[in-house]
LUMKEFI-14020 format. One line per field, with one value per atom (N, C-alpha, C): residue in three letters; atom name; z, y, x. Coordinates in Angstrom, 3 decimals, always signed. Layout:
// residues N
res	Ala / ...
atom	CA / ...
w	Z / ...
v	Y / ...
u	X / ...
//
This chain:
// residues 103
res	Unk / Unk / Unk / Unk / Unk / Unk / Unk / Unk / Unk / Unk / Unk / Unk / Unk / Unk / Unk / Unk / Unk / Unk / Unk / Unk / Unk / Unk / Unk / Unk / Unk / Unk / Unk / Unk / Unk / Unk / Unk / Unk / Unk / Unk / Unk / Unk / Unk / Unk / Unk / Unk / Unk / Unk / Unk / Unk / Unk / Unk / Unk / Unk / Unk / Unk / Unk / Unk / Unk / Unk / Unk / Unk / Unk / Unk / Unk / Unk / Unk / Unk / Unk / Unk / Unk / Unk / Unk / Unk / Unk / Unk / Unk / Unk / Unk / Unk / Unk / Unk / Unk / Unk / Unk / Unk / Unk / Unk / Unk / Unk / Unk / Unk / Unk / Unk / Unk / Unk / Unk / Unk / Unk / Unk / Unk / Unk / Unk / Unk / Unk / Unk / Unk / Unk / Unk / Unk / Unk / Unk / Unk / Unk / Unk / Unk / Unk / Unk / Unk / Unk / Unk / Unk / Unk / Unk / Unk / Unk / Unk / Unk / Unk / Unk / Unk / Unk / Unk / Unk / Unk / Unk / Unk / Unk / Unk / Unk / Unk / Unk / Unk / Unk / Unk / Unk / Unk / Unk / Unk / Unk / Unk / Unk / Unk / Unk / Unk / Unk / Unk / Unk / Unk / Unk / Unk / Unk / Unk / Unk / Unk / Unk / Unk / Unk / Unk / Unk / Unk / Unk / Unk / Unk / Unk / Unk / Unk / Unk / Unk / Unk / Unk / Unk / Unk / Unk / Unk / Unk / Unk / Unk / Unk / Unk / Unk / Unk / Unk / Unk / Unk / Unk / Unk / Unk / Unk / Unk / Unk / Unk / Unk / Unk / Unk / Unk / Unk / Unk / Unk / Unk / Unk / Unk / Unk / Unk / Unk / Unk / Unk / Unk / Unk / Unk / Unk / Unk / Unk / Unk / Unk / Unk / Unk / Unk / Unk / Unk / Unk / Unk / Unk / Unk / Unk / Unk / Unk / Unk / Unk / Unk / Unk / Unk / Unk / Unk / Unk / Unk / Unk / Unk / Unk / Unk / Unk / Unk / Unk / Unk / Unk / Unk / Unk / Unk / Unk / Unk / Unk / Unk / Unk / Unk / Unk / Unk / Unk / Unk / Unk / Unk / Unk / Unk / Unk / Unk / Unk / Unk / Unk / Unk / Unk / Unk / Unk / Unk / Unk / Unk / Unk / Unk / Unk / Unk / Unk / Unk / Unk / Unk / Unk / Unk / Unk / Unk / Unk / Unk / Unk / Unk / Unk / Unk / Unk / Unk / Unk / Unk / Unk / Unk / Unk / Unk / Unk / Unk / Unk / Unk / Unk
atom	N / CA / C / N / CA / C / N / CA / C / N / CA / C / N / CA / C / N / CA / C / N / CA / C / N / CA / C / N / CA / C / N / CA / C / N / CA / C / N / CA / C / N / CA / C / N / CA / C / N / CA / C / N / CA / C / N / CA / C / N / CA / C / N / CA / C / N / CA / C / N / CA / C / N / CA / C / N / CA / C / N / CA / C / N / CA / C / N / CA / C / N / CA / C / N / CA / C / N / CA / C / N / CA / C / N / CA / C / N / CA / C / N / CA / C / N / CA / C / N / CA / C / N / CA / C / N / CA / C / N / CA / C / N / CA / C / N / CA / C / N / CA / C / N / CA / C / N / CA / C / N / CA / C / N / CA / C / N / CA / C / N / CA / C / N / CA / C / N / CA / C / N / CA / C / N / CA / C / N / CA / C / N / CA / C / N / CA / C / N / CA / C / N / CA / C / N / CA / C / N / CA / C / N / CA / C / N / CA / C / N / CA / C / N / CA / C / N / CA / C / N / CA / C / N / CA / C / N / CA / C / N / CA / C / N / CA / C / N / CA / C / N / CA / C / N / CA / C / N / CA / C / N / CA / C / N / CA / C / N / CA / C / N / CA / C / N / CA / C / N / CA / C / N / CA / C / N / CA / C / N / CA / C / N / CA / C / N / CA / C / N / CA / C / N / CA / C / N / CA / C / N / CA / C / N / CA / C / N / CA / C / N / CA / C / N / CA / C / N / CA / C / N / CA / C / N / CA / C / N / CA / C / N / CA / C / N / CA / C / N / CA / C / N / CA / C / N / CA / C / N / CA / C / N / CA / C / N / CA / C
w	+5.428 / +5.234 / +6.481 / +7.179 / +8.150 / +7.414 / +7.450 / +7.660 / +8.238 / +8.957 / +10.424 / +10.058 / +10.627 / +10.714 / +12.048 / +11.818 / +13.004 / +13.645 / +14.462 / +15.361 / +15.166 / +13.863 / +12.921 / +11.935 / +11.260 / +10.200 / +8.928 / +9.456 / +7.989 / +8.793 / +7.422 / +7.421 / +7.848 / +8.532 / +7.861 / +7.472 / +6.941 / +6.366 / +6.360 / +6.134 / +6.993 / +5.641 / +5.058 / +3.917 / +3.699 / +2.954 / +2.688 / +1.140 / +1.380 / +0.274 / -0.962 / -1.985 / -2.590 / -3.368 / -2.993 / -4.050 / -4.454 / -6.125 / -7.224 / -7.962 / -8.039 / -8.712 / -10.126 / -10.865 / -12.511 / -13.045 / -12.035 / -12.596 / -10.870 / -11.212 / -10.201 / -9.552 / -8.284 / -8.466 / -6.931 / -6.664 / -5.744 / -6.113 / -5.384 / -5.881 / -4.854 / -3.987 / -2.941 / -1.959 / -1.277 / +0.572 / +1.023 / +1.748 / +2.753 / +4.129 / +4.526 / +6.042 / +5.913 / +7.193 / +7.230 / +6.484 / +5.441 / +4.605 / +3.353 / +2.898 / +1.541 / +1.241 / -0.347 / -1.071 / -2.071 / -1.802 / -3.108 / -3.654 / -4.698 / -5.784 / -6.046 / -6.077 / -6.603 / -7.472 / -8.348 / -9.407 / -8.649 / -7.896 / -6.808 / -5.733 / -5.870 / -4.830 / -3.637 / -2.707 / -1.203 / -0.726 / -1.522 / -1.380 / -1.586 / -0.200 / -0.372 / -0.671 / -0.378 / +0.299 / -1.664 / -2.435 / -3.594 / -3.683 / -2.956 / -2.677 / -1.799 / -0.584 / -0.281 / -0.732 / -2.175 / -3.372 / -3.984 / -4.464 / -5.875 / -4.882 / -3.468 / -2.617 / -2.729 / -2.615 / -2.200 / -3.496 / -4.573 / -6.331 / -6.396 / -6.230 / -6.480 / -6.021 / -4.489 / -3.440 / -4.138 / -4.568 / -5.085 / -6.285 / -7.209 / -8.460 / -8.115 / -7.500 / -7.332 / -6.762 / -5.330 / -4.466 / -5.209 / -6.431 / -6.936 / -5.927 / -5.102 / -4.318 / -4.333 / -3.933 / -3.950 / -3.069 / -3.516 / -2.855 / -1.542 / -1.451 / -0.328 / +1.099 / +0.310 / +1.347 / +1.816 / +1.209 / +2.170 / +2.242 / +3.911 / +4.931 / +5.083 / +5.368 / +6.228 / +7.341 / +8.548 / +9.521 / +10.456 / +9.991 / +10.460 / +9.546 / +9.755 / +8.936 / +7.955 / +7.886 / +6.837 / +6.154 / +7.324 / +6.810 / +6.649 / +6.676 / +6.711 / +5.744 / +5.159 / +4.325 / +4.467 / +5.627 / +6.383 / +6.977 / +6.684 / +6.354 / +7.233 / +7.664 / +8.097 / +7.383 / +6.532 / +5.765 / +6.077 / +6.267 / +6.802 / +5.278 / +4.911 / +4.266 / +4.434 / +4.315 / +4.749 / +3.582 / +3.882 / +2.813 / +2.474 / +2.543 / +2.026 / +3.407 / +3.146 / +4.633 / +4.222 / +4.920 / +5.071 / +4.079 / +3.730 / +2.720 / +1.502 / +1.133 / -0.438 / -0.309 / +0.205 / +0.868 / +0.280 / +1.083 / +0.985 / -0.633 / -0.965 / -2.400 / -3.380 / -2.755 / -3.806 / -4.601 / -3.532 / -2.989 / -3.487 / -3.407 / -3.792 / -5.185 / -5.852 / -7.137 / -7.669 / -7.558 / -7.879 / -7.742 / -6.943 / -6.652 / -7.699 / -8.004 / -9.249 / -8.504 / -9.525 / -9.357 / -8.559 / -7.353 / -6.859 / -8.218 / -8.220 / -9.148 / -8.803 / -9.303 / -9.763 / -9.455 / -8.372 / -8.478 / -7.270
v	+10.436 / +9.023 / +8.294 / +7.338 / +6.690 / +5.361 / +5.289 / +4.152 / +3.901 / +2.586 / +2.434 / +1.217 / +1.208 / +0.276 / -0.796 / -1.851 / -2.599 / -3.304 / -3.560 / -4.474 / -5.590 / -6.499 / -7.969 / -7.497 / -6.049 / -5.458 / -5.511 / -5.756 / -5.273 / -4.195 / -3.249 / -1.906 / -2.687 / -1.797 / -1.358 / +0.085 / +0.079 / +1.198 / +1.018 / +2.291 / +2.681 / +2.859 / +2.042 / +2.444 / +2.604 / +3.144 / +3.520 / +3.053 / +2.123 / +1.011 / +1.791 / +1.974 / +2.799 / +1.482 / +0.568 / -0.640 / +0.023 / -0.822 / -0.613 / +0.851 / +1.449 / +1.870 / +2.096 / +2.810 / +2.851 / +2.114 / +2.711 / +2.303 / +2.203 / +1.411 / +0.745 / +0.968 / +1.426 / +1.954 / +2.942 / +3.166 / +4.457 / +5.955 / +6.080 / +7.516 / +8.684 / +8.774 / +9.839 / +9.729 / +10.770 / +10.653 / +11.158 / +10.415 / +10.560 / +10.591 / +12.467 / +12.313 / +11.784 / +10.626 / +9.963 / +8.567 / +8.090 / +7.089 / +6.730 / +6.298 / +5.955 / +5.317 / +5.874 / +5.522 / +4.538 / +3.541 / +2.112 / +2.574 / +2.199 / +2.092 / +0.777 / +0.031 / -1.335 / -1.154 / -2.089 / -2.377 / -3.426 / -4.165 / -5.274 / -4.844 / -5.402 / -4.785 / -5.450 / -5.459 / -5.171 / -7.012 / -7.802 / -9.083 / -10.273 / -11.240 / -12.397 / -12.140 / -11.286 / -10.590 / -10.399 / -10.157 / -9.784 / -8.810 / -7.318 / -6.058 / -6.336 / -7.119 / -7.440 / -8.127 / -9.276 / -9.868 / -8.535 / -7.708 / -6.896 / -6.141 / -5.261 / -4.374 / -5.103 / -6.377 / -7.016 / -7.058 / -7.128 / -7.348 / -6.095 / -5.121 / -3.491 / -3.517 / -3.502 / -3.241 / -3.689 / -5.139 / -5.892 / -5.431 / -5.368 / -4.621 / -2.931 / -1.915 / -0.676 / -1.024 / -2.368 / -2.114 / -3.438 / -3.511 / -4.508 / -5.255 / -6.182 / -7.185 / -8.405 / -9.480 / -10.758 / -10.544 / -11.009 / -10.659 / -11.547 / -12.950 / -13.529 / -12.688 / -11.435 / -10.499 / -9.062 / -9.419 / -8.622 / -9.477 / -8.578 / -9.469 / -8.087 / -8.042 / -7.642 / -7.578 / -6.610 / -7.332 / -6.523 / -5.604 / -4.878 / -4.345 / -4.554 / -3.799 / -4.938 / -6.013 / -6.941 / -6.958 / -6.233 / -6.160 / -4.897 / -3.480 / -2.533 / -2.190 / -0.507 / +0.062 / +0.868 / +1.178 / +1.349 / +0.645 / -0.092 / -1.177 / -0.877 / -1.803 / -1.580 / -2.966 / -2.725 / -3.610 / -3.667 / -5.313 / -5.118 / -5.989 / -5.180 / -5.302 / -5.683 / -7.150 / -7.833 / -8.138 / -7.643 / -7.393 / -5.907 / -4.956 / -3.453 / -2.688 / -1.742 / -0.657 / +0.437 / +1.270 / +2.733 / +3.052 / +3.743 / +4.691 / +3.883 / +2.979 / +2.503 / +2.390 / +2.049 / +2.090 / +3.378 / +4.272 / +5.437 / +6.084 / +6.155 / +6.380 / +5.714 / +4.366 / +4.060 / +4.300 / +4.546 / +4.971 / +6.184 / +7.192 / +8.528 / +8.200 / +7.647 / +7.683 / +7.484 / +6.193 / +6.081 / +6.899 / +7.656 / +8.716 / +9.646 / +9.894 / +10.995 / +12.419 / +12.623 / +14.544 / +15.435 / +16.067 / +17.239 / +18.118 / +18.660 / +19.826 / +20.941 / +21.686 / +22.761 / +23.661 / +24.980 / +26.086 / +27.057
u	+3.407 / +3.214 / +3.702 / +3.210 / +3.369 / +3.915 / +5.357 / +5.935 / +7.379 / +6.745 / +7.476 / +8.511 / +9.586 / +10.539 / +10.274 / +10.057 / +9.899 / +11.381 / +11.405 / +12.292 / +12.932 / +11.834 / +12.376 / +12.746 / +13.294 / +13.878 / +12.695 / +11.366 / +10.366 / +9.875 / +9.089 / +8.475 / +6.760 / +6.438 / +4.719 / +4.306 / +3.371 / +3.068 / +1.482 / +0.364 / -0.552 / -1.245 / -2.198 / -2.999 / -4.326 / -5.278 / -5.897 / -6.707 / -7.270 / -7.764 / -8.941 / -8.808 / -10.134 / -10.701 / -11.752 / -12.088 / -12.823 / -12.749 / -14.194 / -13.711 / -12.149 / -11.547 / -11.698 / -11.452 / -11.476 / -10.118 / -9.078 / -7.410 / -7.127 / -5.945 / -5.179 / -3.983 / -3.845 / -2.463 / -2.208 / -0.829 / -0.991 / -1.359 / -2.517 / -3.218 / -2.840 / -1.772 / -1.054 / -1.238 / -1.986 / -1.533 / -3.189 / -3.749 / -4.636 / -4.703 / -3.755 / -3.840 / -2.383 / -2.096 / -0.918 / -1.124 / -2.135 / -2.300 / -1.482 / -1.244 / -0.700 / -2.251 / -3.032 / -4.001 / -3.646 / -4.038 / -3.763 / -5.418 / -5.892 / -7.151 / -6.926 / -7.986 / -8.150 / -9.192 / -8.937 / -10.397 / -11.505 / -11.013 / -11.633 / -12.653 / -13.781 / -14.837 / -14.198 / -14.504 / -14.195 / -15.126 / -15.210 / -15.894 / -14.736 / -15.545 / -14.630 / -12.711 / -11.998 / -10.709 / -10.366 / -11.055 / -10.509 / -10.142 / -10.473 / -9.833 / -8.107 / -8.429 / -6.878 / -5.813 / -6.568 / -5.567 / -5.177 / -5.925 / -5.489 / -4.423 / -5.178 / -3.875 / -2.413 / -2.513 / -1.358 / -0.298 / -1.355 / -0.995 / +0.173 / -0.784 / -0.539 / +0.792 / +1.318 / +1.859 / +3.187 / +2.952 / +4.402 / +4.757 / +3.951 / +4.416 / +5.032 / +4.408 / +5.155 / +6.275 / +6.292 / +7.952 / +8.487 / +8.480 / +9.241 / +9.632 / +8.669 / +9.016 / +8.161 / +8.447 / +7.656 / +5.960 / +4.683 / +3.701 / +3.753 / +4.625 / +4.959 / +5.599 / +6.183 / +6.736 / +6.028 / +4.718 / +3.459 / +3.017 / +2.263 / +0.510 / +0.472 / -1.051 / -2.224 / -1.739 / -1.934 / -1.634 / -2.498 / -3.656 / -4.580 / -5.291 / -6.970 / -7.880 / -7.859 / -8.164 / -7.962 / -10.079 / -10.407 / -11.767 / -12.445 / -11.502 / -11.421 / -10.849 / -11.052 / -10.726 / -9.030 / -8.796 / -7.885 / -6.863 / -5.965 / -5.193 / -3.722 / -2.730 / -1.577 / -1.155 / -0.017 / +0.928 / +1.706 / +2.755 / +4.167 / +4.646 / +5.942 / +6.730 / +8.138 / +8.805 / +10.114 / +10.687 / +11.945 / +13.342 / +13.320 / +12.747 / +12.922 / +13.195 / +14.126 / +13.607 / +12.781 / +13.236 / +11.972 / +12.000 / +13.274 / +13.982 / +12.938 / +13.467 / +13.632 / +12.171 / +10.715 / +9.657 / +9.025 / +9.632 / +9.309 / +9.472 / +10.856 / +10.998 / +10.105 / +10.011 / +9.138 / +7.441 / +7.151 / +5.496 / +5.226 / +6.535 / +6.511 / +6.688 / +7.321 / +7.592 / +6.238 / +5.757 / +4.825 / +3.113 / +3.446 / +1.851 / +1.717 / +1.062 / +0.749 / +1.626 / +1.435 / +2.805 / +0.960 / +1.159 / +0.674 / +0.057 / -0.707 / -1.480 / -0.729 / -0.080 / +0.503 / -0.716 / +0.053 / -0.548 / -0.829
//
């Protein structure tokens, strides 16, 4: 997972947008991506409302404390996140991804 600590003390992190989803949510790792699923087609930035929705509800944080800050018209996304660091970032993202298939 690619997420970076910046210099003004917020994270970004490197995502991977799936719109037009069944369910909503972090779906694991693509590559060095973190996979968000939206139910939101990819029109008029309703895919980057729901990402942003998603994002705050898993890192229990305010959606005022994500932006976009690349790929805002792309599927492939870079998010910066202010007030959390890596760690708690990281834990959190993991918690939330579905458990690996056994085997």
């Amino acid at each position: 997972m690619v997420i970076q600590a910046n210099a003004d003390g917020s994270v970004t992190i490197d995502v991977r947008v799936v719109p037009r989803a069944s369910k909503a949510g972090v779906a694991g790792r693509r590559g060095e991506s973190v996979v968000i699923r939206v139910h939101a087609p990819p029109v008029d930035d309703a895919a980057n409302a729901e990402l942003i929705e998603v994002l705050s509800s898993v890192l229990g944080c305010a959606k005022r404390a994500l932006s976009i800050v690349a790929g805002a018209r792309t599927r492939q996304k870079r998010v910066r996140v202010v007030g959390l660091d890596v760690p708690t970032v990281e834990a959190k993202l993991l918690t939330a991804s579905p458990a690996p298939p056994e085997g």
